[in-house]
DRENLUMKE-39844 format. One line per field, with one value per residue (C-alpha): residue in three letters; y, z, x. Coordinates in nm, 2 decimals. Layout:
REM DRENLUMKE-39844
resn ala	...
y Y	...
z Z	...
x X	...
REM end
This chain:
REM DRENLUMKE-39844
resn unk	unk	unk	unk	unk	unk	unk	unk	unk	unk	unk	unk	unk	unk	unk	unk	unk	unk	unk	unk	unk	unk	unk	unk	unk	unk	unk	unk	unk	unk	unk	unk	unk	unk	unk	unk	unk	unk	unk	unk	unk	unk	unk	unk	unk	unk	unk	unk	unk	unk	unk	unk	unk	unk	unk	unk	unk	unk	unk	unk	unk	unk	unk	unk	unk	unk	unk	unk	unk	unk	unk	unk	unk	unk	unk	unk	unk	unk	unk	unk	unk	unk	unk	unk	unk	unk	unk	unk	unk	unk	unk	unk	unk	unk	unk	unk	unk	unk	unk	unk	unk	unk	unk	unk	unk	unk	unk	unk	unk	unk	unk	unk	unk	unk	unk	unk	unk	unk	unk	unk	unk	unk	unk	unk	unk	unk	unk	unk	unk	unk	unk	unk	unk	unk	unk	unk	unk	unk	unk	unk	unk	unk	unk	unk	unk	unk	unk	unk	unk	unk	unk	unk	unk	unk	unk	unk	unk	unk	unk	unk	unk	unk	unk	unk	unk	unk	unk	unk	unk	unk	unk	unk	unk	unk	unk	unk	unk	unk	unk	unk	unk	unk	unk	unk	unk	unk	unk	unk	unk	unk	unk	unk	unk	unk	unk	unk	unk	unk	unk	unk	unk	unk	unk	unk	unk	unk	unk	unk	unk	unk	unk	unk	unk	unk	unk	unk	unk	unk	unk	unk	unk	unk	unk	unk	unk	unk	unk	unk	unk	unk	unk	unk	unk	unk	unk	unk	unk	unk	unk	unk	unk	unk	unk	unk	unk	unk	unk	unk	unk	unk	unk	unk	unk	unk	unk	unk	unk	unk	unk	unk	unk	unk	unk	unk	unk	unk	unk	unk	unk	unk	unk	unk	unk	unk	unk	unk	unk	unk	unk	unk	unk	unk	unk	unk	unk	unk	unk	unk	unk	unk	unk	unk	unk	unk	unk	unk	unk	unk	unk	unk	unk	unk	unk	unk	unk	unk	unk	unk	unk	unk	unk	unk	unk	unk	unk	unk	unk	unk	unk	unk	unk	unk	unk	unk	unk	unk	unk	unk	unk	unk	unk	unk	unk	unk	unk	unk	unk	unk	unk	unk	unk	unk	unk	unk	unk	unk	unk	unk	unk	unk	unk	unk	unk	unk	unk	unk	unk	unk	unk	unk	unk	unk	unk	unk	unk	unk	unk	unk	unk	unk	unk	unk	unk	unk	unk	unk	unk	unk	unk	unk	unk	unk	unk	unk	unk	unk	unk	unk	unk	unk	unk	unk	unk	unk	unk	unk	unk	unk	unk	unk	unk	unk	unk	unk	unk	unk	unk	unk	unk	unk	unk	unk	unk	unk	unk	unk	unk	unk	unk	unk	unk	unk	unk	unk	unk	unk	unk	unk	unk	unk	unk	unk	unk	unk	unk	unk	unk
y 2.71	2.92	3.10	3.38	3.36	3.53	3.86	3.87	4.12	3.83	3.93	3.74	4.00	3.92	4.20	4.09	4.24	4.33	4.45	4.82	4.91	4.98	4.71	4.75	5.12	4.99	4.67	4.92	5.14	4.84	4.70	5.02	5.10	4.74	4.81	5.11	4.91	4.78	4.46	4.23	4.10	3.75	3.75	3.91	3.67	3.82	3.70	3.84	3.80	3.91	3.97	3.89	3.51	3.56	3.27	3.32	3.65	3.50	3.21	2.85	2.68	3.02	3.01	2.64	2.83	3.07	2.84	2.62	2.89	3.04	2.75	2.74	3.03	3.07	3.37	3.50	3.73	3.74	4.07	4.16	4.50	4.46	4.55	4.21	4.14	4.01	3.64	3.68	3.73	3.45	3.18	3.28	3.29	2.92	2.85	2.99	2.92	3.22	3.63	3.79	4.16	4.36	4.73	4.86	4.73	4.74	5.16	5.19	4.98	5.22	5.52	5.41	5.31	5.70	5.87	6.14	6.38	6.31	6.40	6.22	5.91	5.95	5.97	5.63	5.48	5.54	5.44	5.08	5.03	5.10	4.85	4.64	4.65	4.47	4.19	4.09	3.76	3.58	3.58	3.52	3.25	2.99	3.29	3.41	3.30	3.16	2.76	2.47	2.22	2.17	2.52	2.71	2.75	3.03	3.38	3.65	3.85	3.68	3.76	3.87	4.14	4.23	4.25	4.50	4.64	4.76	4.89	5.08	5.26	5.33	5.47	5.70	5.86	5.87	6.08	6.31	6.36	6.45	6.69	6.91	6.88	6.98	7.29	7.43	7.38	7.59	7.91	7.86	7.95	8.20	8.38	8.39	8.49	8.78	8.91	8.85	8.60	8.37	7.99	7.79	7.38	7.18	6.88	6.58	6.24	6.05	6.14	6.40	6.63	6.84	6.83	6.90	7.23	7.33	7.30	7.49	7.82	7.80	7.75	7.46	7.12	6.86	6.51	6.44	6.14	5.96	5.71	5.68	5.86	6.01	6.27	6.21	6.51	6.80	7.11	7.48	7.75	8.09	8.19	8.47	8.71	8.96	9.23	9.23	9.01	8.65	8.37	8.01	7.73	7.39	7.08	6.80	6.36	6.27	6.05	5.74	5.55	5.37	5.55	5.35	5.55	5.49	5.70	6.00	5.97	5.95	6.26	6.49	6.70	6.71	6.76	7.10	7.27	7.17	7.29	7.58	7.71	8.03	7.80	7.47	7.39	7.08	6.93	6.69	6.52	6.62	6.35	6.08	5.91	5.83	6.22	6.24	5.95	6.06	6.41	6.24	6.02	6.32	6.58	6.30	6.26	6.66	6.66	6.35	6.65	6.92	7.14	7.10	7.46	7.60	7.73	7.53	7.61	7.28	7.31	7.06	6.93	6.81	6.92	6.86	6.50	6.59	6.66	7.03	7.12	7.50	7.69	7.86	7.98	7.88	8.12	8.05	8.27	8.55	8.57	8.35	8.16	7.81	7.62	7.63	7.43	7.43	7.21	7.20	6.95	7.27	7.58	7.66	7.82	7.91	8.27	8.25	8.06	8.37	8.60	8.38	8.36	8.74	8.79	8.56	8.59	8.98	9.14	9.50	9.46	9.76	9.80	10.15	10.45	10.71	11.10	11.18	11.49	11.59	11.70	11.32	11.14	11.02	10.85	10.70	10.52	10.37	10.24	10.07	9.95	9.78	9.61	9.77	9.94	9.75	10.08	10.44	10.76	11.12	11.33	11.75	11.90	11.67	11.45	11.08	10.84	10.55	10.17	10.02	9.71	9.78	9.69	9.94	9.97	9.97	10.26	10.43	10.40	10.51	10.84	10.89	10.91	11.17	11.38	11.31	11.17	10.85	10.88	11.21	11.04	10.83	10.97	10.70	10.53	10.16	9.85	9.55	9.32	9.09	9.33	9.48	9.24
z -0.11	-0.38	-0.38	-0.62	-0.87	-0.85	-1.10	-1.34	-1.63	-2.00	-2.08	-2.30	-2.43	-2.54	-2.72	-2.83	-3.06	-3.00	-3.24	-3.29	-3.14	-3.36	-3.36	-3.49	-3.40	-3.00	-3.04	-3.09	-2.81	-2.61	-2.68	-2.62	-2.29	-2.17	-2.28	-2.11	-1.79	-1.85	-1.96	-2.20	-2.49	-2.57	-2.81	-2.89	-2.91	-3.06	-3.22	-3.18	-2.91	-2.98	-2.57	-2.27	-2.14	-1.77	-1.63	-1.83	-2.06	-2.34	-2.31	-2.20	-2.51	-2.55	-2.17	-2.28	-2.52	-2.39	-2.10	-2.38	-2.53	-2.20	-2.08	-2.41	-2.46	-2.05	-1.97	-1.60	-1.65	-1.92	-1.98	-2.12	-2.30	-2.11	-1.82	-1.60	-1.27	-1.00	-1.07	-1.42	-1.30	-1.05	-1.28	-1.54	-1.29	-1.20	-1.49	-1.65	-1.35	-1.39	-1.31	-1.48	-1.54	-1.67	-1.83	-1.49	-1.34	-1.59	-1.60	-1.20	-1.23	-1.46	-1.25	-0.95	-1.14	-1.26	-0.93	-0.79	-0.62	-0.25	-0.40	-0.71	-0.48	-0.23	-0.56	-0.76	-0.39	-0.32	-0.67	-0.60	-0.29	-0.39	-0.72	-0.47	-0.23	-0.47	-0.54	-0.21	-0.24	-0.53	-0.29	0.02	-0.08	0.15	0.41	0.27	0.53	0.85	0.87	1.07	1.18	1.37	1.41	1.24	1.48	1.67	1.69	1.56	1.26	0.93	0.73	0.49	0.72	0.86	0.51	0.41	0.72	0.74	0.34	0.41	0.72	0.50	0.19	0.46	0.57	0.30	0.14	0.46	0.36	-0.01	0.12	0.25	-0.01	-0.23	0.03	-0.02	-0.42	-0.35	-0.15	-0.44	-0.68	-0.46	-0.45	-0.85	-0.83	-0.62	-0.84	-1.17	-1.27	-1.53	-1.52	-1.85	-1.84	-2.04	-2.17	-2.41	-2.48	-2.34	-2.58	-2.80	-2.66	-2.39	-2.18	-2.46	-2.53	-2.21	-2.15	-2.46	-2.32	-2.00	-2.04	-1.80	-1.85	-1.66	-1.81	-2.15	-2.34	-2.64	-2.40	-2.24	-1.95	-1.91	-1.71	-1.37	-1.17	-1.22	-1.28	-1.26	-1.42	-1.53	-1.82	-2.00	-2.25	-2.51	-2.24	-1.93	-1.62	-1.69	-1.66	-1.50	-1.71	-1.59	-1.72	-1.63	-1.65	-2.02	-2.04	-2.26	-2.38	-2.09	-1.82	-1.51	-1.30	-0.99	-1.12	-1.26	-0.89	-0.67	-0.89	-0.87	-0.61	-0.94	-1.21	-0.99	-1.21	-1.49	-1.36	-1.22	-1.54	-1.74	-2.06	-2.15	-2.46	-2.58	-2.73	-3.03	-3.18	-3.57	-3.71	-3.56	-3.73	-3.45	-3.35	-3.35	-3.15	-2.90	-2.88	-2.82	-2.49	-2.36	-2.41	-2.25	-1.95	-1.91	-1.92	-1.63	-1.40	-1.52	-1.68	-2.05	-1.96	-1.96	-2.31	-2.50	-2.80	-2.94	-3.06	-3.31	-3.22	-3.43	-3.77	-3.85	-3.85	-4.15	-4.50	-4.60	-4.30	-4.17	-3.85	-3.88	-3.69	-3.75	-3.62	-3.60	-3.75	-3.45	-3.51	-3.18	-3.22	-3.19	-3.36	-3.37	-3.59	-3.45	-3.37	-3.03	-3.13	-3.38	-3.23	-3.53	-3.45	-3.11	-3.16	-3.32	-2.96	-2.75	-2.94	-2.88	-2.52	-2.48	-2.69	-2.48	-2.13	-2.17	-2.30	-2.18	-2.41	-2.69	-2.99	-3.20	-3.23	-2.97	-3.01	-2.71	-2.72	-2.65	-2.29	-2.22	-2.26	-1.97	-2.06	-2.40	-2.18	-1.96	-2.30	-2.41	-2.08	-2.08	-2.43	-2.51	-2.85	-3.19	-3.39	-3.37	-3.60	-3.56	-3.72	-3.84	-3.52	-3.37	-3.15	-3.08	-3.27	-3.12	-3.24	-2.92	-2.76	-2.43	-2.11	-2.03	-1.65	-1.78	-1.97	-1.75	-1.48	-1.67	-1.76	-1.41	-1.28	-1.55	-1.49	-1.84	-1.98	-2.16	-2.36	-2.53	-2.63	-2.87	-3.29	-3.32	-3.06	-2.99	-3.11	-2.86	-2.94	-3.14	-3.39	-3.44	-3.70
x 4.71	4.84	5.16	5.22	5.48	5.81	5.83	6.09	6.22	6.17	5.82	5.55	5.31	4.96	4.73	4.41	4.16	3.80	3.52	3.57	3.90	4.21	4.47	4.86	4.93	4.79	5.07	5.35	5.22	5.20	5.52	5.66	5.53	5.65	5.97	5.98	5.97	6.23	6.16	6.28	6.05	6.03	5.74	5.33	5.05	4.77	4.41	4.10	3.79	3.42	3.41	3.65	3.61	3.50	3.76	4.05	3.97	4.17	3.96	4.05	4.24	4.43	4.53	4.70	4.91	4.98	5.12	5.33	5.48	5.54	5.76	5.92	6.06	6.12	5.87	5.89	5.61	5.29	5.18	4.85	4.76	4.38	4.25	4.23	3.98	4.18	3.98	4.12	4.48	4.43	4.32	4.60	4.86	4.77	4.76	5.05	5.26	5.44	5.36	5.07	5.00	4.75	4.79	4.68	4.95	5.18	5.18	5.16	5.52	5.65	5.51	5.64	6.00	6.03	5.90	6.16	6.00	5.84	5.51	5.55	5.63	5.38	5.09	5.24	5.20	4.83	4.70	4.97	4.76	4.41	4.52	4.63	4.33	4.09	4.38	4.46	4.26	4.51	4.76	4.62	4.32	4.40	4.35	4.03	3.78	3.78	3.76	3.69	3.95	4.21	4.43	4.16	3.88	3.84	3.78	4.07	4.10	4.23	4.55	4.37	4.14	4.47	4.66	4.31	4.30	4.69	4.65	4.35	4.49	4.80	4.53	4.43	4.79	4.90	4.55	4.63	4.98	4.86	4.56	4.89	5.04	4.75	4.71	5.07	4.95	4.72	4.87	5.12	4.84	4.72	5.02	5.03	4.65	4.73	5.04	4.83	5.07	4.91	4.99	5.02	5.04	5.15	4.91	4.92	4.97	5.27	5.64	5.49	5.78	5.67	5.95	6.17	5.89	5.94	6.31	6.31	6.10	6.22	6.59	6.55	6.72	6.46	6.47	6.38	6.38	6.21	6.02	5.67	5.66	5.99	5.81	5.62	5.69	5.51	5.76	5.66	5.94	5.94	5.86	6.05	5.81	5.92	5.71	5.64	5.69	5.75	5.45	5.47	5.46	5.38	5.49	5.26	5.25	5.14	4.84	4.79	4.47	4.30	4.49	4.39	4.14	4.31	4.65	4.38	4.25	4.64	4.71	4.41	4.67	4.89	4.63	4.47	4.78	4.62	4.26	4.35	4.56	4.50	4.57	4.67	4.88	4.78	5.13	5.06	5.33	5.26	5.41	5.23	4.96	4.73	4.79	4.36	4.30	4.57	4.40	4.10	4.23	4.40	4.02	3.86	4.08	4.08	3.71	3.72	3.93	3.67	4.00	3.78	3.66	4.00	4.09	4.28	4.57	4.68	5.07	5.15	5.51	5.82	5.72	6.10	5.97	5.71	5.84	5.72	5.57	5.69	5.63	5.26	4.94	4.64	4.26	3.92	3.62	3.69	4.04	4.14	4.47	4.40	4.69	5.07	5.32	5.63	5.97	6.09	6.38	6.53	6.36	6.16	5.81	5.91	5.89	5.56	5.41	5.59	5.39	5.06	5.14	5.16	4.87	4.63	4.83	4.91	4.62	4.70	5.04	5.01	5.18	5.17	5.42	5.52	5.66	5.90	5.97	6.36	6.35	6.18	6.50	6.51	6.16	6.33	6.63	6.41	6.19	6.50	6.56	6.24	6.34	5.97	6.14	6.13	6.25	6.36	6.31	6.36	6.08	6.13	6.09	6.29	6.05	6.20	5.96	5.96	5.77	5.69	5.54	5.46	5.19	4.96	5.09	5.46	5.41	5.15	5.38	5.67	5.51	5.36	5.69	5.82	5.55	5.37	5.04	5.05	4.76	4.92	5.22	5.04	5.06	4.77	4.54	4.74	4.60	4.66	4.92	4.67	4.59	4.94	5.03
REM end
């Protein structure tokens, strides 16, 4: 019979190293994320593997060690920066005697630690129990089968059928209660659709500040913190532009390298956002070397959800962290913005991403000069009303000449209702906001 061990919070870490994957910066991740749950180091075994023993995946003399220093240093929990099978878990557990966990397991405890919202809960809860599904066996084996023998003969259903059976019926309500929730997503972003209101989400890898980026647009204070993960539930706000109506910006879960597929699967419900965006702003914190590789993990997971084929601006993140570096732009061959330095921490380069936003997400936004004649002052107030105005001159005959940025329908509404013709106002033809500069 074997009995799982009790969990505890004084961790043993063990990070191995494989042929062709990158080492030291994915131990500090690794310790990072563990403590981040909350738990208390005790040490990091490493060494180096050409492939992943089938018994023990560390292999059978490491597994000894591992179980010394384990009693030594009075580890309730050994946690490995791998993906384990549950026969791998099983075997180290026994012979470890104490907790083991995976990196599977190790990010669904932290998701289901920072859960708020009902949603949010609901999601860390169906990928728990399809994790769990496939490791029912280490904890029930003396269950796994029926036997012969006094007390075990017999027809009847096992613990274990009963312990798969009352999981999988749970999988299924709780899918149910996401499909609704996925349905009021969507007459949300139906609604939007039908008043032309463009979404924007945040994306990017876990801490490279996009809470703090969108706290910072929005005027919103959700929580954020220099920790993996310090955001799990999606937030949508408004999204105040220099013209016209405001758009919604979405803040979304940051991913992480080998994101376990059955959190990219609980929130697909979550992740539609993302799909379903106008554009995503792929947050990067500039100062961190493995910024590439990061990108990389976080293309690949958005090309898993089929939101690669939304266009992407990638806005490099706390330059105040990188000597010399300054708030710019950055274009391709066709003049398309497809880079911004900025600092969410200090504000800097802020302005320049409002402008991007309204030059990608406001395309009928015009920028040029306007004569008003005197009898149209009416027309002028309601200009500055707008906050559409950037200057104001007076020319011989005494026309108003105004330097505007303005929609097309705000103006051509404007006008309509003074009687006048838009189009006539103009002393040149308007450029669009993206060639105004």
């Amino acid at each position: 019979m074997f009995e799982r061990p009790r969990s505890g919070q004084r961790a043993l870490l063990v990070h191995l190293q494989f042929p062709l994957e990158e080492y030291e910066h994915a131990r500090v991740e690794f310790v990072e994320l563990v403590r981040s749950a909350g738990a208390e180091v005790l040490d990091v075994v490493g060494g180096s593997r050409r492939s992943p023993d089938p018994r023990f995946f560390v292999g059978g003399g490491k597994a000894d060690e591992l179980a010394e220093l384990a009693a030594e240093l009075g580890a309730e929990v050994v946690v490995f920066n791998h993906d384990l099978s549950p026969s791998q878990e099983r075997n180290l557990e026994a012979r470890l005697k104490c907790r083991v966990l995976g990196r599977a397991g190790l990010i669904l405890d932290i998701f289901a630690a920072r859960a708020r919202s009902h949603e949010g809960k609901l999601q860390v809860e169906l990928a728990q129990l399809r994790h769990l599904s496939t490791r029912l066996v280490r904890g029930w084996s003396h269950l796994e089968r029926q036997k012969g023998g006094i007390g075990l003969r017999g027809p009847g259903e096992t613990q274990l059928e009963t312990d798969r059976r009352l999981i999988g019926d749970r999988i299924t309500r709780l899918r149910g209660r996401l499909e609704k929730v996925r349905a009021r997503r969507e007459q949300g972003r139906a609604a939007r659709r039908r008043a032309e209101t463009p979404t924007i989400s945040l994306v990017g890898y876990t801490n490279a500040g996009k809470s703090t980026l969108f706290n910072r647009l929005t005027g919103s204070d959700i929580y954020a913190a220099d920790q993996l993960f310090a955001t799990l539930d999606p937030t949508l706000r408004q999204l105040p532009m220099p013209v016209g109506d405001p758009l919604i910006l979405a803040d979304t879960v940051g991913f992480i390298r080998d994101l376990p597929p059955e959190l990219v699967a609980a929130f697909n419900a979550t992740l539609e956002e993302t799909l379903e965006a106008e554009l995503l702003l792929h947050v990067i914190d500039a100062a961190d070397p493995e910024r590439r590789d990061h990108a990389a993990e976080v293309n690949a997971v958005l090309a898993d959800i089929g939101a690669d084929r939304v266009r992407q601006i990638e806005v490099f993140n706390k330059i105040d962290a990188v000597p010399g570096e300054s708030p710019r732009l950055e274009r391709d061959g066709e003049g398309r913005v497809i880079r911004v330095w900025l600092s969410a921490m200090d504000g800097r380069g802020l302005e320049l991403l409002r402008e991007v936003l309204t030059e990608v997400c406001r395309p009928d936004v015009l920028a040029g000069v306007l004569s008003v004649p005197p009898a149209a002052g009416r027309l002028r107030a309601r200009l500055f009303d707008l906050g559409a105005v950037q200057g104001e001159q007076y020319d011989n005959a005494g026309q108003c000449v105004l330097t505007v940025t303005v929609t097309r329908s705000d103006l051509d509404r404007l006008c309509r209702q003074e009687g006048m013709d838009a189009a006539g106002l103009w002393q040149t033809p308007p450029r669009a906001l993206a060639q105004a500069e």
